[in-house]
N, C-alpha and C positions, 0 to 999 in steps of 0.2 A: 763221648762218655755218657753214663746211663745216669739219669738223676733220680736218685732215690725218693718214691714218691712217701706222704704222711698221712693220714684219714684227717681232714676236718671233726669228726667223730666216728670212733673205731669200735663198732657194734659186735663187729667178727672176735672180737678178742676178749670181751665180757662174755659172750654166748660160749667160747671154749669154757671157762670158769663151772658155768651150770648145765651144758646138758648132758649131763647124764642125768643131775637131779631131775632137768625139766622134761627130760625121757618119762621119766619114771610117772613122774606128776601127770604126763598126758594120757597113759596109759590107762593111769586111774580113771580121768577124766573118759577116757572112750568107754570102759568097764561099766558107770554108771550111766552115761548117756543127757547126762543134765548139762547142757551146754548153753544155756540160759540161765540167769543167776542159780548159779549150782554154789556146793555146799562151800566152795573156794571161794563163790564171791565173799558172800557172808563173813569166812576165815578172815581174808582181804580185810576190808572195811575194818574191821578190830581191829587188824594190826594197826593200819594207818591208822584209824583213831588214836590209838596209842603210843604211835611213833611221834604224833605233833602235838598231844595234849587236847585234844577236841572231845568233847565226849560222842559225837556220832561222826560217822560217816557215810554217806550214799554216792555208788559208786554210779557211774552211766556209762554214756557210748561213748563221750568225747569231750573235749575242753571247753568248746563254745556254746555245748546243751549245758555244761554243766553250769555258764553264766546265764542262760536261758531259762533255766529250770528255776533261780533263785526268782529272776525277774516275776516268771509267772507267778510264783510264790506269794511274792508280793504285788500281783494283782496291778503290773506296767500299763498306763493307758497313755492314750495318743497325746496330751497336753502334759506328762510329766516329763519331767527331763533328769537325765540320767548324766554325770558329769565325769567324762572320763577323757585321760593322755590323750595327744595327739600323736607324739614319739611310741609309737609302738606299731604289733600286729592289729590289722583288720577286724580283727573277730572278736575284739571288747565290745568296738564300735556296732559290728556286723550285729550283733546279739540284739541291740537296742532296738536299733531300726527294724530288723524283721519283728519283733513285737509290738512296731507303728510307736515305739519310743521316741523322744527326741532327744538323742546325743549332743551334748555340749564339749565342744573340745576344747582344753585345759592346757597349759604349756608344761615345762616338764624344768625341774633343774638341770642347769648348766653341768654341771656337776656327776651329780648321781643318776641322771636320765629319769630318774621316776619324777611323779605329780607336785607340780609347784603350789606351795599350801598358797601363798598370793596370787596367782593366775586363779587358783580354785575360788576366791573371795569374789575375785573381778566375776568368774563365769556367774556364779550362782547370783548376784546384782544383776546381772545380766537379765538370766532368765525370767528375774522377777521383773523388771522392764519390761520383757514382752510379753508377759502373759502367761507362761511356762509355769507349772508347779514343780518347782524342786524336790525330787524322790531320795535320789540315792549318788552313791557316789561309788566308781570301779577304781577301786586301785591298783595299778599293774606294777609288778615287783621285776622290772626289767633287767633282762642278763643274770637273775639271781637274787637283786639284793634287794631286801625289803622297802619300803615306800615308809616316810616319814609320817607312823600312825600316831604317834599322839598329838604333833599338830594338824591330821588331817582330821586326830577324831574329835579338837576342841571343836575345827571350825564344822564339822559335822552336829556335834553336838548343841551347838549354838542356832542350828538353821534346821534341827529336827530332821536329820537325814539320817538313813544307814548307810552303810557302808560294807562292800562285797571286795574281797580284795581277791582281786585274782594272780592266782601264785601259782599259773601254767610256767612262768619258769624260775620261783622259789620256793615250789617243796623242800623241803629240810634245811633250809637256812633258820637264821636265829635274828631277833630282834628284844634287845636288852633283856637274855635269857631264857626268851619265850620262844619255840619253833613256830613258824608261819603255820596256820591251821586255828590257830586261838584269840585270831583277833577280826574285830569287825559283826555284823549279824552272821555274815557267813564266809567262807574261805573257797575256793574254786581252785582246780587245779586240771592240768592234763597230763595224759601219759603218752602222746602222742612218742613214737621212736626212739626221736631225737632229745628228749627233755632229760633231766637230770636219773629222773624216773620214768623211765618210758616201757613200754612194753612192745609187743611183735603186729602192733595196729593202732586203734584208736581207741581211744579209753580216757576216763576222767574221773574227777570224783569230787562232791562238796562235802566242807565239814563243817561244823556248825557245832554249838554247847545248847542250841532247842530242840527241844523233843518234838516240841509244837511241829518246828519249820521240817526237822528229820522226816517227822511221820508224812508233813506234806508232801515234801520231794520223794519220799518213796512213791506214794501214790501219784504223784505228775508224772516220774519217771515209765509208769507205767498204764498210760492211756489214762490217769484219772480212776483207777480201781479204786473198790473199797475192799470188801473184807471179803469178797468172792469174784474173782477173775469177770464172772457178768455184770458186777454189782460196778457202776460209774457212776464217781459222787463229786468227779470236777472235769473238767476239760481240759485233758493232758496230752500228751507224746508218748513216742514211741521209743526210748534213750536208755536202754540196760547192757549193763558190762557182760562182752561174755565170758564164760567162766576160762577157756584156755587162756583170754587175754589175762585175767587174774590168776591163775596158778603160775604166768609166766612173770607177774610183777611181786609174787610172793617169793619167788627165786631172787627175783633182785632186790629186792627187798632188805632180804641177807647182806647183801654184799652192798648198800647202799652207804652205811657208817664211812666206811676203810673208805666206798667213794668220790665220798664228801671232802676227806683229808687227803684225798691224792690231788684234787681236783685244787683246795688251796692250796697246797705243798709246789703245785706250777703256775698257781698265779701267780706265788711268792718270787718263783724263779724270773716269769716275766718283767716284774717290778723290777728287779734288779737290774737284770738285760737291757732294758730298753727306757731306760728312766736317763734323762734327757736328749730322748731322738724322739718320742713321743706324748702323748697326757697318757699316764695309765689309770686306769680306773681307780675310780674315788669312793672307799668304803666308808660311811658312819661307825661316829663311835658306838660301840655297844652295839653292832649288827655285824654279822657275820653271814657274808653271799655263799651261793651253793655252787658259782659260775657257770652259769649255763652258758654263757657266751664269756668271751673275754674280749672286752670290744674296746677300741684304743682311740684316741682324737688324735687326727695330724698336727701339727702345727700349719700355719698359716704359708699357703705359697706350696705345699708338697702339694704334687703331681699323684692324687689317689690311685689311678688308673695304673700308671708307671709302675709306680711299688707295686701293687696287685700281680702288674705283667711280670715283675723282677722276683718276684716271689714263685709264682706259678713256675716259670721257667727253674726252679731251684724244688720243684716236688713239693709247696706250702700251698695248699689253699687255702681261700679267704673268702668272706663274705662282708655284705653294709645289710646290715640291720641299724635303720632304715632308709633308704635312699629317699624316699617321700612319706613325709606326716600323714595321717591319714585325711585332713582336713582339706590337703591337696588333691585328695585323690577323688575323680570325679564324679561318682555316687553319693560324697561328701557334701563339696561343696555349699549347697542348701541349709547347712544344719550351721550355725551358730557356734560364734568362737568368743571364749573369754576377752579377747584383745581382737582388734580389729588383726593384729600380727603378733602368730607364735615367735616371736624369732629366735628361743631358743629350739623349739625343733624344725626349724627354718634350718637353720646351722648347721646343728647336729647331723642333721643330714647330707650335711658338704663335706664332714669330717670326719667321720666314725669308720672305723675294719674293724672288722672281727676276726681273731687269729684262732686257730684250733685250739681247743679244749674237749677234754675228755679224760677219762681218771687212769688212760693206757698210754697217756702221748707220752714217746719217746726224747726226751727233753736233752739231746746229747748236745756236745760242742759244736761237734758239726751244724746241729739246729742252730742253736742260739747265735754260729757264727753269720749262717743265712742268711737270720733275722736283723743280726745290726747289718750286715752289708746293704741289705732293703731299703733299711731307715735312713741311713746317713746320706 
């Protein structure tokens, strides 16, 4: 018998949705020939600004310039420390370090996998111990759901640090009625494929409510210009959107809202399903995730590997986001941790799948039957 396989994320079935628009949009775009911030970036940028409440937006090539771009902004030297998860992807961390940073890695809630405001207290004691001047702080908005800012921004506010949250995977979520984009010095995000908003490449973009920091990153983003393509008034990169990539997220763009509510409308269903064979994700009050992942905790004694094989075998894939902290990981190692042991993403990473999401999954009997045959 043939098992009906499911996308982990189903790109193919959003892209039917738009191209014809996106036809049309390319055509234009070959018409004019401006395939470097052309007239779509600029469109772009508005929009978003206006879709999260930020008054600017600078869009670049990718999610991890776009934490790189703030960094330079504010002038990273090799004795500052930058305090960011250890439960996440590489490239909060990676960002740090290639700017001769020093990454402090932070433990994460048991709970909601984002940054533990007491693990944060411990790092930053820490760094002042060895010598470290405490800069800033990355916030990562894991799976979707926003990171606990008003207690990261007391204890930020108390120790004179900013705060960069990076919401590569909570564009369009809400935090006690604010959309992610409006909080912190500045906001980072990526458009990387696979993300809630992603495009047909690599793509990013920062928001920010300073004109100050805008006008910088515009010019970082582009080797350091000033007000004439010869004219170099700081020492910047090479990181601009191009504009197909942006006519192609201005399409989705549209179709992001309905997104958003399909996206929880199957979380909703997962709750239900799978609520005591598993831990389903733990949302805050007065926050609302975008689900970029839907990632679940075993219980204690499940066989991870098994369910993955027993699932696969039934057409489900799955992923572990994260199988190892970054802290573990041996370019890491070196750099300094809040506690001598994260152990909550020590854990988490013994525990955690991720089950498909996306705003097309097929959420039938048949699935959900699957799905508990897996778990039990």
């Amino acid at each position: 018998m043939t098992t009906t396989s499911i996308n982990f994320i189903d790109l193919n079935a959003q892209h039917k949705l738009i191209a014809g628009q996106l036809n049309q949009a390319l055509q234009k775009i070959f018409a004019h020939g401006k395939y470097i911030l052309g007239p779509e970036v600029l469109e772009l940028e508005q929009k978003l600004s206006n879709f999260c409440g930020a008054k600017y937006a600078v869009s670049c090539a990718n999610g991890t310039d776009a934490i790189m771009l703030v960094l330079m902004a504010n002038k990273l030297r090799a004795n500052d420390a930058i305090f960011v998860p250890s439960f996440t992807f590489t490239a909060t961390a990676e960002a740090v370090a290639n700017l001769g940073g020093q990454p402090v890695f932070v433990d994460v809630c048991p709970k909601t996998f984002n940054l533990d405001p007491e693990s944060l207290k411990h790092g930053i004691a820490l760094a002042k111990e060895n010598g470290l001047n405490p800069k800033g702080i990355i916030t990562v908005d894991l799976f979707g759901q926003p990171a606990d800012y008003d207690s990261i921004s007391t204890i930020a506010n108390q120790n004179d640090l900013w705060i960069l949250n990076d919401a590569a995977q909570s564009f369009g979520a809400t935090y006690k009625n604010k959309k992610v984009g409006s909080f912190g010095l500045a906001t980072s995000t990526s458009f990387f494929p696979s993300k809630p908003l992603g495009c047909y490449g690599d793509g990013g973009c920062i928001f920010t409510d300073s004109e100050e920091l805008a006008s910088l990153l515009r010019s970082l983003r582009m080797h350091g210009q000033g007000k004439e393509r010869y004219d170099t008034i700081h020492i910047g990169t090479n990181s601009r959107l191009d504009t197909i990539q942006a006519a192609v997220l201005l399409e989705k763009l549209k179709l992001f809202p309905k997104e958003i509510e399909q996206r929880q409308a199957f979380a909703d269903q997962y709750a239900a399903i799978l609520k005591g064979l598993v831990e389903t994700p733990f949302v805050m009050e007065d926050v609302r995730s975008v689900w970029a992942q839907y990632t679940v905790k075993l219980p204690a004694g499940k066989d991870r590997q098994q369910i993955q094989d027993s699932l696969k075998e039934n057409g489900i894939p799955t992923a572990i986001h994260y199988p190892k902290p970054i802290h573990r990981q041996a370019p890491y190692k070196k750099y300094l941790t809040a506690t001598p042991i994260l152990k909550n993403s020590d854990d988490l990473a013994q525990v955690v799948l991720s089950l498909p999401m996306h705003p097309y999954l097929d959420f039938s009997p048949e699935y959900a039957d699957k799905l508990v045959r897996a778990f039990k």
